[in-house]
C-alpha positions in Angstrom: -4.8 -17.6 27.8 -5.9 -16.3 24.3 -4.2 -12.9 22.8 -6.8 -11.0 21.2 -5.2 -9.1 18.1 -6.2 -5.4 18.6 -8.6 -4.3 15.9 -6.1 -3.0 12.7 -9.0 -0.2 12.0 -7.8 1.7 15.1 -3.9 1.8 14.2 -5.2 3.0 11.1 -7.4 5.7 12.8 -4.8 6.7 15.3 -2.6 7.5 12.0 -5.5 10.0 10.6 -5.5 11.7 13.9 -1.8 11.7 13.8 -2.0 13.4 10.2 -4.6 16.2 10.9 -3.0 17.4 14.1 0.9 17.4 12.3 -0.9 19.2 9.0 -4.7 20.6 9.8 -5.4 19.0 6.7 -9.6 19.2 6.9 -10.4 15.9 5.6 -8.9 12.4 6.3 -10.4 9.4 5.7 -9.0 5.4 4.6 -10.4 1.9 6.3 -8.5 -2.0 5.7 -8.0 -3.7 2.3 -9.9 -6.9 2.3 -10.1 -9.2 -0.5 -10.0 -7.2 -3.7 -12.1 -4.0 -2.1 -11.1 -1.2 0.4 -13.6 -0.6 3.1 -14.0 3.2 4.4 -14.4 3.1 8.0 -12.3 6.0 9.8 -12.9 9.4 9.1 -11.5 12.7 10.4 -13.0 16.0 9.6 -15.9 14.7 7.0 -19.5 16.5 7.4 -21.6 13.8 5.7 -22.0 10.1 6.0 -22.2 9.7 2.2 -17.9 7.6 2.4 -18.7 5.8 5.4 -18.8 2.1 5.2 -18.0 2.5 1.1 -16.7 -0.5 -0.7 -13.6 0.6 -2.9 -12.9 -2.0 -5.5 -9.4 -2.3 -6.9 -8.9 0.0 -9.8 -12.1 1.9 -9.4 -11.6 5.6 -8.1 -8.3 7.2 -6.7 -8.1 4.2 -3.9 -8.2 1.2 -6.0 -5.9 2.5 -8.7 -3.2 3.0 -5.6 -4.2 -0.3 -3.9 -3.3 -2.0 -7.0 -0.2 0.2 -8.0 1.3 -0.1 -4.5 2.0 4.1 -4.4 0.7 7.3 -3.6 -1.4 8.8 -6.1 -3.0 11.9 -6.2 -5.8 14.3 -8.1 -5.7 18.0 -8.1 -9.6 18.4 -9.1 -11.1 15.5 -8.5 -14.6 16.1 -10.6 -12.3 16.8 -13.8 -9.5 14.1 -13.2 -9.0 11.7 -16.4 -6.6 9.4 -14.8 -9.5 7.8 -12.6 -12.7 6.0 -12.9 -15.3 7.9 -11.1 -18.0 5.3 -10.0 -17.7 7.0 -6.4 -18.5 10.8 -7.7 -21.7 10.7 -5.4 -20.2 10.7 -1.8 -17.1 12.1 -2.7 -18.5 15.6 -4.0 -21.4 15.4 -1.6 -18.4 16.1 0.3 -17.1 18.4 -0.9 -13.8 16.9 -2.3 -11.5 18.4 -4.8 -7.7 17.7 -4.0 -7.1 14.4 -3.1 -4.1 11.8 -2.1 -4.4 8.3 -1.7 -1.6 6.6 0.2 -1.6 2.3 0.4 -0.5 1.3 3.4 1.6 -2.1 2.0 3.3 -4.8 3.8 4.9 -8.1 2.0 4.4 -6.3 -1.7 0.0 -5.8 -0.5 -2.1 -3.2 -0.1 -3.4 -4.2 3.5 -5.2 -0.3 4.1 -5.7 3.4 2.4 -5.4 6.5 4.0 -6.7 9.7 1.9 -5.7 13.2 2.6 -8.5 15.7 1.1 -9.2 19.0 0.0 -12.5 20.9 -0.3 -10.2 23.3 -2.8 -8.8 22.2 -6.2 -5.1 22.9 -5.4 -2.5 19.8 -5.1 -2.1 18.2 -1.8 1.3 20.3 0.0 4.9 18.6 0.0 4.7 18.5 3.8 1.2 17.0 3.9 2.2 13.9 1.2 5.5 13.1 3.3 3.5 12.8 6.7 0.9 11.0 5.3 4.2 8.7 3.9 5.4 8.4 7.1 1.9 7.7 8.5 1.8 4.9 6.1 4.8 3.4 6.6 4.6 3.5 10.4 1.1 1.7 10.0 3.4 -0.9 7.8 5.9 -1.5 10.2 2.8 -2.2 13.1 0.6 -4.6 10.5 4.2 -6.5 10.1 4.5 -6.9 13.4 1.1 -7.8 14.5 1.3 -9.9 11.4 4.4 -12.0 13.1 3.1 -12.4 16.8 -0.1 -14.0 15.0 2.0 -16.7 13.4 4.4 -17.4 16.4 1.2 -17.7 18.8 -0.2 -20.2 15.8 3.6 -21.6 15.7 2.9 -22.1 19.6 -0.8 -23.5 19.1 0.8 -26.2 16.6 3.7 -27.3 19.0 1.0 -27.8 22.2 -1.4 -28.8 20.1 -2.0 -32.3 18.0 -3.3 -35.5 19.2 -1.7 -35.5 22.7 -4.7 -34.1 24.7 -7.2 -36.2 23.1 -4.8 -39.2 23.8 -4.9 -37.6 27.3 -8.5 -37.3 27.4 -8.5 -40.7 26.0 -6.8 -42.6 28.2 -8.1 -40.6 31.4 -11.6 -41.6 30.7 -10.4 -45.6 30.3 -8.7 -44.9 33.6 -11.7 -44.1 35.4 -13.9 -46.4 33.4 -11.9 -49.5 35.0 -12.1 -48.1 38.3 -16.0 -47.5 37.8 -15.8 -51.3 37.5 -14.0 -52.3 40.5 -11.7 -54.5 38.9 -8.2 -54.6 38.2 -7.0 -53.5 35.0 -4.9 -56.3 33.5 -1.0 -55.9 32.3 -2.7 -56.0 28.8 -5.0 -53.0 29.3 -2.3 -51.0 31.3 0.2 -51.6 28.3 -2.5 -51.1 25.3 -3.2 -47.2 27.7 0.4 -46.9 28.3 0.9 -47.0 24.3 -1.7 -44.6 23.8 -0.4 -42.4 26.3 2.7 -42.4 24.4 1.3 -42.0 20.9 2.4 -45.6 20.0 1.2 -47.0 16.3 3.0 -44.4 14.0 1.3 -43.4 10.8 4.2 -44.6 8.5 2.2 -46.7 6.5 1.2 -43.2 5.5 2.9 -42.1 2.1 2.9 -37.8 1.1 3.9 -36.0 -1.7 6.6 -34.1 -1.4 4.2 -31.0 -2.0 2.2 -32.1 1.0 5.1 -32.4 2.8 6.1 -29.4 2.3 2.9 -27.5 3.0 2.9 -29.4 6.2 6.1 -27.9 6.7 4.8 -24.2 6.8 1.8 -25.3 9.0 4.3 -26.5 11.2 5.8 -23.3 11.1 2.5 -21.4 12.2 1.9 -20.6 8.8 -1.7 -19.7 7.7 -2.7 -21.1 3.9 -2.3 -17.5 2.6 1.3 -17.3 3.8 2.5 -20.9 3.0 1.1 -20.2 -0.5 3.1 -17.1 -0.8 5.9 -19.2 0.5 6.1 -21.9 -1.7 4.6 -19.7 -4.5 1.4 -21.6 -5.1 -2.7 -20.9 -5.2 -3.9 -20.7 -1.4 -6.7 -23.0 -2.7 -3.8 -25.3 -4.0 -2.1 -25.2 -0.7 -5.7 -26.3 1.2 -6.0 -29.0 -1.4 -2.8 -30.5 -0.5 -3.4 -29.6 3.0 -6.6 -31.7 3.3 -5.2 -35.1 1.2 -2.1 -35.0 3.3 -4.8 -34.9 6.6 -6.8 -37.3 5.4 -4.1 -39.9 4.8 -2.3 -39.0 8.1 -6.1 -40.2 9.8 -6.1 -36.5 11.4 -8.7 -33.9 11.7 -6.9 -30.9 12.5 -3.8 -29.6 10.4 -1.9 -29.3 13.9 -2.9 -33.4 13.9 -1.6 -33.9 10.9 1.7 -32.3 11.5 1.9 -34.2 15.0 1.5 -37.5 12.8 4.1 -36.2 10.2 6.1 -35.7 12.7 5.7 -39.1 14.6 5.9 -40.8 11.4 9.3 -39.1 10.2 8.3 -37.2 7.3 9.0 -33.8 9.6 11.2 -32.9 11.7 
């Protein structure tokens, strides 16, 4: 059975909704980091569709100087603020937006999402306001973490079930009925050449790794994506895919939960 993730835009919406009925602050607004940009998608109390579906890029506007700062920062007038870029001035006064707060919702030392807290008045965002948007963030945290680790014990799972063993299944089943299709007898031979199939039999340990490919084999065995194994072993995620695919190509795989089945039968993992 496959576990569909729910959608992290509604955990983030739920929060907004949280926000305006604990304050009756009138605007809300924020949407997921991805990449190096911060995409608006939830809104609470706007009157135009001039923020909707907007692109933030790191270190442009209020949001992307917060994404990449990993804090809260705030404007009390947004049209005369010098501590900001102002490459989004369109939609945001089209709206009507003066005070503003921008809190990043982080998790593992990232900016994974952005809620905004807004005023149509140039006064600073209240005390009360900016510690339940905190809280809002830091609850959405905790839920991204967690999300975050039931994806990589399901892929954990994937990689222990997975491998070569149903294709050598698969394999072996379709032999099985290809003899009987013939009407003869399989010999001792063919019996023993299916039975070592069956079994995995002819290890890879001609196969020779790098210790670095062993050891991002080692994370994939873990359920570790290429993001997170980089961040493990403090390496480029392209770096980790490069190693990734030499070690699968000398293992003869074509999946990285192959390869990890054949590191495994071959001794270089546990």
């Amino acid at each position: 059975m496959t576990v569909l993730r729910p959608r992290d835009t509604d955990a983030v919406r739920a929060e907004l909704r949280h926000v305006a009925a604990e304050t009756g602050v009138p605007v809300l607004f924020g949407g997921e980091v991805h990449g190096d940009a911060l995409l608006l998608t939830e809104f609470v109390g706007t009157r135009t569709g001039g923020l909707r579906g907007l692109a933030v890029r790191a270190s442009s506007g209020l949001g992307g100087a917060s994404m990449v700062a990993g804090r809260p920062l705030s404007v009390a007038d947004y049209r005369s603020a010098e501590s900001i870029t102002h490459d989004y001035d369109g939609p945001v006064l089209t709206e009507g937006i003066r005070s503003v707060l921008a809190v990043p919702v982080v998790v593992d030392g990232r900016a994974r999402a952005v809620l905004y807290g807004a005023h149509r008045a140039s006064a600073p965002i209240g005390g009360r306001t900016a510690d339940r948007m905190l809280a809002s963030a830091r609850r959405l945290s905790a839920e991204l973490r967690v999300r975050d680790e039931v994806d990589r014990r399901m892929r954990l799972r994937e990689a222990q079930v997975a491998g070569v063993g149903d294709e050598q299944v698969r394999a072996v089943h379709a032999e099985l009925r290809r003899l009987a299709a013939a009407g003869a007898a399989p010999t001792s031979t063919e019996l023993l050449q299916l039975a070592d199939q069956l079994a995995g039999a002819a290890p890879d340990s001609a196969a020779t790794l790098t210790a670095r490919e062993i050891d991002v084999l080692a994370q994939v065995a873990l359920g570790c994506t290429n993001i997170e194994a980089a961040q493990r072993l403090s390496l480029k995620p392209e770096t980790v895919k490069s190693y990734l695919r030499n070690a699968t190509a000398k293992l003869g795989a074509r999946t990285r939960y192959e390869a990890v089945s054949k590191a495994r039968r071959s001794g270089l993992l546990p």
